[in-house]
C-alpha positions as a LaTeX table, in Angstrom:
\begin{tabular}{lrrr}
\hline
Residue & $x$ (\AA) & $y$ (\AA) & $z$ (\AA) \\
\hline
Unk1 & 21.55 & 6.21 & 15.11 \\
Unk2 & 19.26 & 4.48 & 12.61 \\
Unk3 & 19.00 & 5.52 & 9.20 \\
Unk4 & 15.26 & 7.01 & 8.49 \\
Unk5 & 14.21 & 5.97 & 4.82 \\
Unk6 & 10.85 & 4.96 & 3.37 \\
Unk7 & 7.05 & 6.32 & 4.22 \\
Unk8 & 6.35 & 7.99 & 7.16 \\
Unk9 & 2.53 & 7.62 & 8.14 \\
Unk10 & 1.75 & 10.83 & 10.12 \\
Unk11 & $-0.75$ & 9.37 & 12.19 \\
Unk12 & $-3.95$ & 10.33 & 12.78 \\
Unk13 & $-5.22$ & 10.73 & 16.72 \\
Unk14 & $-8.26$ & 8.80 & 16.83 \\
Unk15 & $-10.83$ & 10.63 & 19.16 \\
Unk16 & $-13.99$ & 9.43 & 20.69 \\
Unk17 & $-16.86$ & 10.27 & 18.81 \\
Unk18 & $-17.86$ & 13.69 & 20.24 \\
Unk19 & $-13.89$ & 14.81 & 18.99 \\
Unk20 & $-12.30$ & 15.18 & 22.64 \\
Unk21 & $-10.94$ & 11.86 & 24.46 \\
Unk22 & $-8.46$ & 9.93 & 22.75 \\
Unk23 & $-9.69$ & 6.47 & 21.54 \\
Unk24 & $-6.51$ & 5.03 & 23.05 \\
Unk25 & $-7.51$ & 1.99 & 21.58 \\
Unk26 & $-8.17$ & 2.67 & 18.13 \\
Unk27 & $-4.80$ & 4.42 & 18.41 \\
Unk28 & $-3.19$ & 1.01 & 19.12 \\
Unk29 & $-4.92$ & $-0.36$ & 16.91 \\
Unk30 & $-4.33$ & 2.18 & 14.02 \\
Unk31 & $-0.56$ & 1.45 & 14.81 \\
Unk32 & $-0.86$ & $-1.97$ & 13.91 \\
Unk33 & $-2.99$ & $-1.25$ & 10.91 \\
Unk34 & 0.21 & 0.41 & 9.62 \\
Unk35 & 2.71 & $-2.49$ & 10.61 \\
Unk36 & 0.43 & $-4.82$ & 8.83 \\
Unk37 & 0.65 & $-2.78$ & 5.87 \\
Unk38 & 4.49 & $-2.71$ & 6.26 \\
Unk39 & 4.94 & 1.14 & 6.87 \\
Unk40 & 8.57 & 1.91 & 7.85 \\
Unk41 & 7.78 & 4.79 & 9.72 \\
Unk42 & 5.08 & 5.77 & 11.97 \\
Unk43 & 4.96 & 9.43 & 13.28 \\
Unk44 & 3.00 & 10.79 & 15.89 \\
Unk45 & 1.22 & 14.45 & 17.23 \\
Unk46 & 2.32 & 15.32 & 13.67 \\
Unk47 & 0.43 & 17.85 & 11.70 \\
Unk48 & $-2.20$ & 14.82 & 10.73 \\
Unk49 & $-2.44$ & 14.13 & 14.34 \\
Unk50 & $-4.02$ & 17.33 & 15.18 \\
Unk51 & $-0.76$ & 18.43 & 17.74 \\
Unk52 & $-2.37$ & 21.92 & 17.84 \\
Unk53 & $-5.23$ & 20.54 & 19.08 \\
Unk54 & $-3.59$ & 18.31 & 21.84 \\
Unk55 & $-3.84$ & 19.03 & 25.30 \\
Unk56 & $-0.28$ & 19.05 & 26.53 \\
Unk57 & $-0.72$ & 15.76 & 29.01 \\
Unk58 & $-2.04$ & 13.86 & 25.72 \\
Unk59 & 0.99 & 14.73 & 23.46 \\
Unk60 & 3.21 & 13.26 & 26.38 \\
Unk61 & 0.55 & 10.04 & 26.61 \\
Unk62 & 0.59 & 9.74 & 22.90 \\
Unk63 & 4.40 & 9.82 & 22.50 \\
Unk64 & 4.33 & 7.09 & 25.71 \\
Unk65 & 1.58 & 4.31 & 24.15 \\
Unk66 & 3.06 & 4.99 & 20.48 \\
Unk67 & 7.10 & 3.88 & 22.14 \\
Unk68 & 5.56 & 1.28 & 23.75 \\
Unk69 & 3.04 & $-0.35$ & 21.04 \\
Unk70 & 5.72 & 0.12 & 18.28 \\
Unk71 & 8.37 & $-1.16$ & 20.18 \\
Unk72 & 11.12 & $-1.57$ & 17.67 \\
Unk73 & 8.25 & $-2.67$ & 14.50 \\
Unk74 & 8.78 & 0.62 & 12.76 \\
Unk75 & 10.65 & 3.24 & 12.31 \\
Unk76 & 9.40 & 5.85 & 15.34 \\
Unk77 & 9.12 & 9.64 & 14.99 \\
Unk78 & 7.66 & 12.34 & 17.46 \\
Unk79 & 6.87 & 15.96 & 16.36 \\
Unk80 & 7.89 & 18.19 & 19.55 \\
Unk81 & 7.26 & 21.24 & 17.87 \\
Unk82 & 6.64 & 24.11 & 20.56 \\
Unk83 & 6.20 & 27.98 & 20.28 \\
Unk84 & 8.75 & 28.28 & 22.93 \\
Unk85 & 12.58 & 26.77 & 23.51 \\
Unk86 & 11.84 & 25.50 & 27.19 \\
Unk87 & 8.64 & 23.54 & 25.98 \\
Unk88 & 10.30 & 21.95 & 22.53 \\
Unk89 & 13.18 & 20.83 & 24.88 \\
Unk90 & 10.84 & 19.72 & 27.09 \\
Unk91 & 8.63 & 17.46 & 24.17 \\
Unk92 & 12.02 & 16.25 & 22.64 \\
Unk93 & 13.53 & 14.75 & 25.56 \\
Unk94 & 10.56 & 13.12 & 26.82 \\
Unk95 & 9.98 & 11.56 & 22.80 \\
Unk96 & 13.58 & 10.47 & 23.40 \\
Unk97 & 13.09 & 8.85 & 26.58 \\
Unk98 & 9.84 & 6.62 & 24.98 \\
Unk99 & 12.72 & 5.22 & 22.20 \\
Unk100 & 12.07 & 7.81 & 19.32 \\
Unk101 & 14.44 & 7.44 & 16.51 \\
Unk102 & 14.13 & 10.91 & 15.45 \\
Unk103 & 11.81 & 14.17 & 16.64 \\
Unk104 & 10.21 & 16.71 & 13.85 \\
Unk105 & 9.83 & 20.16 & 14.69 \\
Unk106 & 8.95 & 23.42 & 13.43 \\
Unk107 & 10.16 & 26.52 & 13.70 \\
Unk108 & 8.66 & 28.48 & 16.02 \\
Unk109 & 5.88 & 29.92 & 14.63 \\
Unk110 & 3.15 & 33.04 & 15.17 \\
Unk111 & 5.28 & 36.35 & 15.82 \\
Unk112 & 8.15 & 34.04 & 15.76 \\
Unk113 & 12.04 & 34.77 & 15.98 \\
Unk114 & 14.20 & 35.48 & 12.87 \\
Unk115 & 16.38 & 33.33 & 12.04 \\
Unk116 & 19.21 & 33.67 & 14.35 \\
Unk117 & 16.15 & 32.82 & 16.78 \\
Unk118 & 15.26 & 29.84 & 14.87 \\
Unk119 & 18.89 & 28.77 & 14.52 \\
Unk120 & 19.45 & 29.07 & 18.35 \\
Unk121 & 15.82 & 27.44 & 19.13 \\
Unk122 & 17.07 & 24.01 & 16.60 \\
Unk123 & 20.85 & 24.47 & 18.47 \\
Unk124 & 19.02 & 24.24 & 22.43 \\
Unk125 & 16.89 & 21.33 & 21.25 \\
Unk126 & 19.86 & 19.70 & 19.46 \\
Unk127 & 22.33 & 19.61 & 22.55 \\
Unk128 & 19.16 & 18.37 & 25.12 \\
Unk129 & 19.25 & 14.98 & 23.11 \\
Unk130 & 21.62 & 12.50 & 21.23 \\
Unk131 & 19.03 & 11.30 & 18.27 \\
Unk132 & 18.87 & 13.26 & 15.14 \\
Unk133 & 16.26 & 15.92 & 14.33 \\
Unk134 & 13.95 & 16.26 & 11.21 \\
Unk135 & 13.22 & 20.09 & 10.53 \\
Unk136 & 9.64 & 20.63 & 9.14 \\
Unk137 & 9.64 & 23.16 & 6.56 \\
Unk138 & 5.65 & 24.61 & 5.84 \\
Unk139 & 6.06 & 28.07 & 5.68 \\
Unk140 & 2.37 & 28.38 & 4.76 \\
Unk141 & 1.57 & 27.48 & 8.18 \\
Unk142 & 4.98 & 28.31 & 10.47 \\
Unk143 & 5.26 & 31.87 & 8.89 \\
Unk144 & 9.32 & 30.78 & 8.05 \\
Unk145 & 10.74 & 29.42 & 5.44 \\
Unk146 & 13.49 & 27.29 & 5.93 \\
Unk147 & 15.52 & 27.62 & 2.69 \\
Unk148 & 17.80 & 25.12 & 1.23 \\
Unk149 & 20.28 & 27.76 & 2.30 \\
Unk150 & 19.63 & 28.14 & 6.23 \\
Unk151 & 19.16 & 24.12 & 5.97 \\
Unk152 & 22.14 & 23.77 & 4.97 \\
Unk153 & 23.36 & 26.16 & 7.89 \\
Unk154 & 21.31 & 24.00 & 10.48 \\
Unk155 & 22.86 & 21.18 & 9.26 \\
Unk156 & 26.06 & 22.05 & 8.74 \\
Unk157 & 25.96 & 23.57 & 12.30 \\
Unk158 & 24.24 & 22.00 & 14.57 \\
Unk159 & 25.28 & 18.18 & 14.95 \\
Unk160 & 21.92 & 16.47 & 15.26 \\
Unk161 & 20.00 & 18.21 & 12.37 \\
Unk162 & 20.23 & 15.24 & 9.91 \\
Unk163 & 16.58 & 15.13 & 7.77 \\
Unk164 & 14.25 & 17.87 & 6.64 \\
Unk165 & 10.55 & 17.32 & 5.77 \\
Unk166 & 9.75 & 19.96 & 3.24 \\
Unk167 & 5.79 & 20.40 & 2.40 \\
Unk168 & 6.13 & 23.44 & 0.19 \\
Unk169 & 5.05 & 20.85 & $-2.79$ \\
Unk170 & 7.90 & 22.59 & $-4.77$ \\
Unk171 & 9.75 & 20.39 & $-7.34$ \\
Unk172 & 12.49 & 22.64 & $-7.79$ \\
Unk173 & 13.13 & 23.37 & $-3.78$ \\
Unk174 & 13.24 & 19.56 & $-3.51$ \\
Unk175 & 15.54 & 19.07 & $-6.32$ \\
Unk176 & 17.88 & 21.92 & $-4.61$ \\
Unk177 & 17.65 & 20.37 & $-1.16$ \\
Unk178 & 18.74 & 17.16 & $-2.58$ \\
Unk179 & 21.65 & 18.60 & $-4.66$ \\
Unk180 & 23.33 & 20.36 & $-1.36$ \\
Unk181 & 23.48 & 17.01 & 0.34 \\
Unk182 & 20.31 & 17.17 & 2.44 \\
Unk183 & 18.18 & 13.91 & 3.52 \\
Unk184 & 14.70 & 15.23 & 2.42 \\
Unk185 & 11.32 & 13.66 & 3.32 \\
Unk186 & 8.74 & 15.22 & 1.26 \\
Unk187 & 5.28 & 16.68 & 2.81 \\
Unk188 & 3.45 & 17.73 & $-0.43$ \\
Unk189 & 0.88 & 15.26 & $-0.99$ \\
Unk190 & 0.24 & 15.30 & $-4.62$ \\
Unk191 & 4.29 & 15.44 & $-5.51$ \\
Unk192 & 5.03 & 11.90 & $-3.43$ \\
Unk193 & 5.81 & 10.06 & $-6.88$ \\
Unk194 & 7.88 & 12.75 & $-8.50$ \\
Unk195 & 9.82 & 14.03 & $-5.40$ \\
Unk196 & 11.31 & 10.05 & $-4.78$ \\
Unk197 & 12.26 & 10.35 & $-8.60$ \\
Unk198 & 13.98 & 13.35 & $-7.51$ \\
Unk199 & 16.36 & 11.70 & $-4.71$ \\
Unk200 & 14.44 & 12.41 & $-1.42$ \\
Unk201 & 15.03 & 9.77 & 1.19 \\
Unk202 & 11.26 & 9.11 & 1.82 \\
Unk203 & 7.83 & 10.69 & 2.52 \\
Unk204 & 5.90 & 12.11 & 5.49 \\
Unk205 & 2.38 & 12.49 & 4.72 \\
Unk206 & $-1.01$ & 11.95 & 5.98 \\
Unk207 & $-2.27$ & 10.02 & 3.06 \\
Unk208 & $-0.64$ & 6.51 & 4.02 \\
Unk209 & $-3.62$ & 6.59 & 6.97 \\
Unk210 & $-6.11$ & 5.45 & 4.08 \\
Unk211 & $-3.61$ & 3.56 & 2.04 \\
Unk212 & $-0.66$ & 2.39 & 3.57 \\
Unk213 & 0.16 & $-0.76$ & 1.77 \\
Unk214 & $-0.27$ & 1.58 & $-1.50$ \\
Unk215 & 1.98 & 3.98 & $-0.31$ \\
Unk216 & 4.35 & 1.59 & 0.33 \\
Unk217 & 4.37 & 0.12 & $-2.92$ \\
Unk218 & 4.96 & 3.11 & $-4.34$ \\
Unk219 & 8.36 & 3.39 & $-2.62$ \\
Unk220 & 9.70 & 0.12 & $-2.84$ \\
Unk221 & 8.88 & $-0.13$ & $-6.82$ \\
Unk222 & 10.44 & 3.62 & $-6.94$ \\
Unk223 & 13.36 & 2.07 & $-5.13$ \\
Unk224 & 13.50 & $-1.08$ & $-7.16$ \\
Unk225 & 13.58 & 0.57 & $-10.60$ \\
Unk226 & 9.76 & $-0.38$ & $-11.67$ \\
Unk227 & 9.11 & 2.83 & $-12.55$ \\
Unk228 & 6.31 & 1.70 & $-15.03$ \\
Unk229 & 4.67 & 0.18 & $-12.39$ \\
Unk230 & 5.39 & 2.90 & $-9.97$ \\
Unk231 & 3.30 & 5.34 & $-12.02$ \\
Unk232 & 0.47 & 3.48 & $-12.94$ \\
Unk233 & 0.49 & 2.78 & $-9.20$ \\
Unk234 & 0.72 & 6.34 & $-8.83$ \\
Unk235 & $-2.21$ & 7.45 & $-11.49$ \\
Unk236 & $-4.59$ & 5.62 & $-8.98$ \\
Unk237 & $-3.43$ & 7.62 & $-5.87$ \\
Unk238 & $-3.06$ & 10.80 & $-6.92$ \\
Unk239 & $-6.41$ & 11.84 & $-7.34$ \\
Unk240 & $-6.82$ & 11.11 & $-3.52$ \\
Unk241 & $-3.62$ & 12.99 & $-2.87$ \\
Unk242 & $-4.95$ & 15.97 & $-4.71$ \\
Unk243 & $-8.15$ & 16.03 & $-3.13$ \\
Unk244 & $-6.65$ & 16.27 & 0.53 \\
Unk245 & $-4.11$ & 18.77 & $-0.82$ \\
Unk246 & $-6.93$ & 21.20 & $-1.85$ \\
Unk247 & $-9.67$ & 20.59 & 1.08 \\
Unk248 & $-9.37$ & 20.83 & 4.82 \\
Unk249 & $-6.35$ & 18.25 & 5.35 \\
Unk250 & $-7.40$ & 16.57 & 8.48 \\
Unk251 & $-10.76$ & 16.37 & 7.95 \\
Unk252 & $-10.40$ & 14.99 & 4.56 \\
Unk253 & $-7.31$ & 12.37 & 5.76 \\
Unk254 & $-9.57$ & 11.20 & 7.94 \\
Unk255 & $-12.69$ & 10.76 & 6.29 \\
Unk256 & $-10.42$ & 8.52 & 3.32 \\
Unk257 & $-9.16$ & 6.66 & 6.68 \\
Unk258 & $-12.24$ & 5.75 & 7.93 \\
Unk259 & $-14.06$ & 4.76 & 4.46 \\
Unk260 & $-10.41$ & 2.67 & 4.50 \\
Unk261 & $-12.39$ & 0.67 & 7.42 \\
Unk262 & $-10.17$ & 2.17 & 9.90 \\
Unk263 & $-11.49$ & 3.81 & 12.82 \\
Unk264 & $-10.16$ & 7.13 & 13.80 \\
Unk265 & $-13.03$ & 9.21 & 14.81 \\
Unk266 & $-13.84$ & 13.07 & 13.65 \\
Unk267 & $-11.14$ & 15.57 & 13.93 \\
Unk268 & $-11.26$ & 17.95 & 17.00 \\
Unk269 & $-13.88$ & 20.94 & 17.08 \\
Unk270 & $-13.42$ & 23.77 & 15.53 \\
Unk271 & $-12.32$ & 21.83 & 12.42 \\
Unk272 & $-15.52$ & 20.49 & 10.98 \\
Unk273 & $-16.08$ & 17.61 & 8.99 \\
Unk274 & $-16.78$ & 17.39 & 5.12 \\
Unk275 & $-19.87$ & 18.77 & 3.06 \\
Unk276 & $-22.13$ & 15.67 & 1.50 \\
Unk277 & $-20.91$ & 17.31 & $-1.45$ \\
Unk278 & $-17.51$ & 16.92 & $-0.48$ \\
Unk279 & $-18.00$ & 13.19 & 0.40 \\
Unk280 & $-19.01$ & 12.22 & $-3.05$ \\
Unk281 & $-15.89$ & 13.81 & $-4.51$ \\
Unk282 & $-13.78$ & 12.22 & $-1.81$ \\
Unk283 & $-15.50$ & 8.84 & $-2.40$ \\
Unk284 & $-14.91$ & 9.38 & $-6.36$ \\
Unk285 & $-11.17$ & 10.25 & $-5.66$ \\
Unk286 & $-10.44$ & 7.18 & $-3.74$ \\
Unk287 & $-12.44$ & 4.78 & $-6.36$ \\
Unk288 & $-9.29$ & 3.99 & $-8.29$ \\
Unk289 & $-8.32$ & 2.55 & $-4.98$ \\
Unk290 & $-11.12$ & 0.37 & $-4.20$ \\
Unk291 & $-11.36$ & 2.36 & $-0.95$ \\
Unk292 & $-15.20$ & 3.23 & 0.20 \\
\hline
\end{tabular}
């Protein structure tokens, strides 16, 4: 199994311009806008990717062109997340079968199980495959927390539950999932500098779609011991980081991806795209950056 490190882009799904075919295209093309840049990771129908918003053939399309395109370049993740066991299983094996190197997944989520239900939902998806699984801690949006605790009990328990990406932005939960032994990606936006300080493994975040070569840096100074360079590096990004952080998240990923010069389209209706007002902030944020 390979070793997951580094920055995770979750990718944005580029859609046509009225928000509902897939630019297949631009999504091959966005791929190799992140190679370029030297991303390690690339992970698709992720959060950033709109998933919830994916018709189920296109999650299985996506997850096909992504294996293929990539093949072998980066690092390759697939979130499978599904509200049911059947249909996770069902996402997981087919990300395995298009040469994933890991799936992330949710718990299930809306009315979901308790945590014997969770534990049992990771445990069917875990003996389906032979590649490891990252568990995707946003409580904010999956309605369960997944504790350092009950990580620890996935983990310990359940052979391939090696990673967690936790997006609770929480210093302190990072610091405790690091201390227990756990491989942590971190999913809070404006903590990316401080929670590689902290020991986590790598990022997954939607930022890298407007900056990947920055986000980059960022790790591989971190991981080289430039740390002076690492913040003033990071000074420059996090106003970005914060802005997406405290607007609508797509919307705003993908608005600082296109000004980037990349094209990904508008998000899928019902989300709706940013206020004029908004835009000026957004363009301000990303000014450190040279970006728009």
């Amino acid at each position: 199994m390979k070793d997951l490190t580094g920055i995770c882009c979750a990718l944005c799904t580029p859609f046509a311009d009225d928000g509902e075919s897939v630019d297949e295209g631009a999504f091959r093309d966005h791929i190799d806008s992140m190679i370029d840049a030297g991303m390690h990771i690339i992970l698709v129908c992720g959060g950033t990717g709109e998933f919830a918003y994916l018709r189920h053939a296109e999650r299985l399309r996506l997850a096909e062109i992504a294996g293929k395109h990539i093949a072998g370049r980066a690092g390759f993740v697939v979130q499978t997340t599904a509200i049911n066991t059947r249909d996770a299983v069902e996402y997981t094996k087919h990300a395995k079968d298009q040469g994933a190197d890991c799936v992330l997944m949710l718990p299930p989520y809306f009315e979901g199980p308790t945590a014997e239900g969770v534990y049992w939902h990771f445990e069917q998806v875990s003996d389906s495959i032979d590649i490891p699984i990252m568990v995707y801690n946003i409580p904010v949006h999956s309605g369960f927390d997944i504790t350092p605790e009950f990580f620890k009990r996935l983990s310990d328990g359940i052979p391939n539950v090696r990673y967690i990406k936790d997006s609770t932005a929480d210093l302190v939960r990072i610091q405790r999932l690091v201390q227990i032994g756990a491989k942590v990606f971190n999913g809070g936006d404006p903590t990316a500098f401080h929670a590689l300080m902290s020991g986590c493994v790598g990022c997954v975040w939607g930022g890298p779609n407007a900056m990947p070569r920055e986000a980059v840096m960022l790790y591989e100074l971190i991981r080289g011991g430039d740390l002076a360079k690492a913040r003033t590096l990071w000074t420059k990004m996090f106003p970005a980081q914060y802005f997406f952080w405290t607007h609508n998240y797509n919307p705003s990923v993908k608005a600082a991806t296109t000004l980037s010069g990349r094209r990904v389209g508008p998000c899928r209706k019902p989300a709706q795209a940013l206020t004029h007002a908004e835009m000026v902030e957004l363009k301000e944020a990303l000014a450190p950056l040279g970006i728009g």
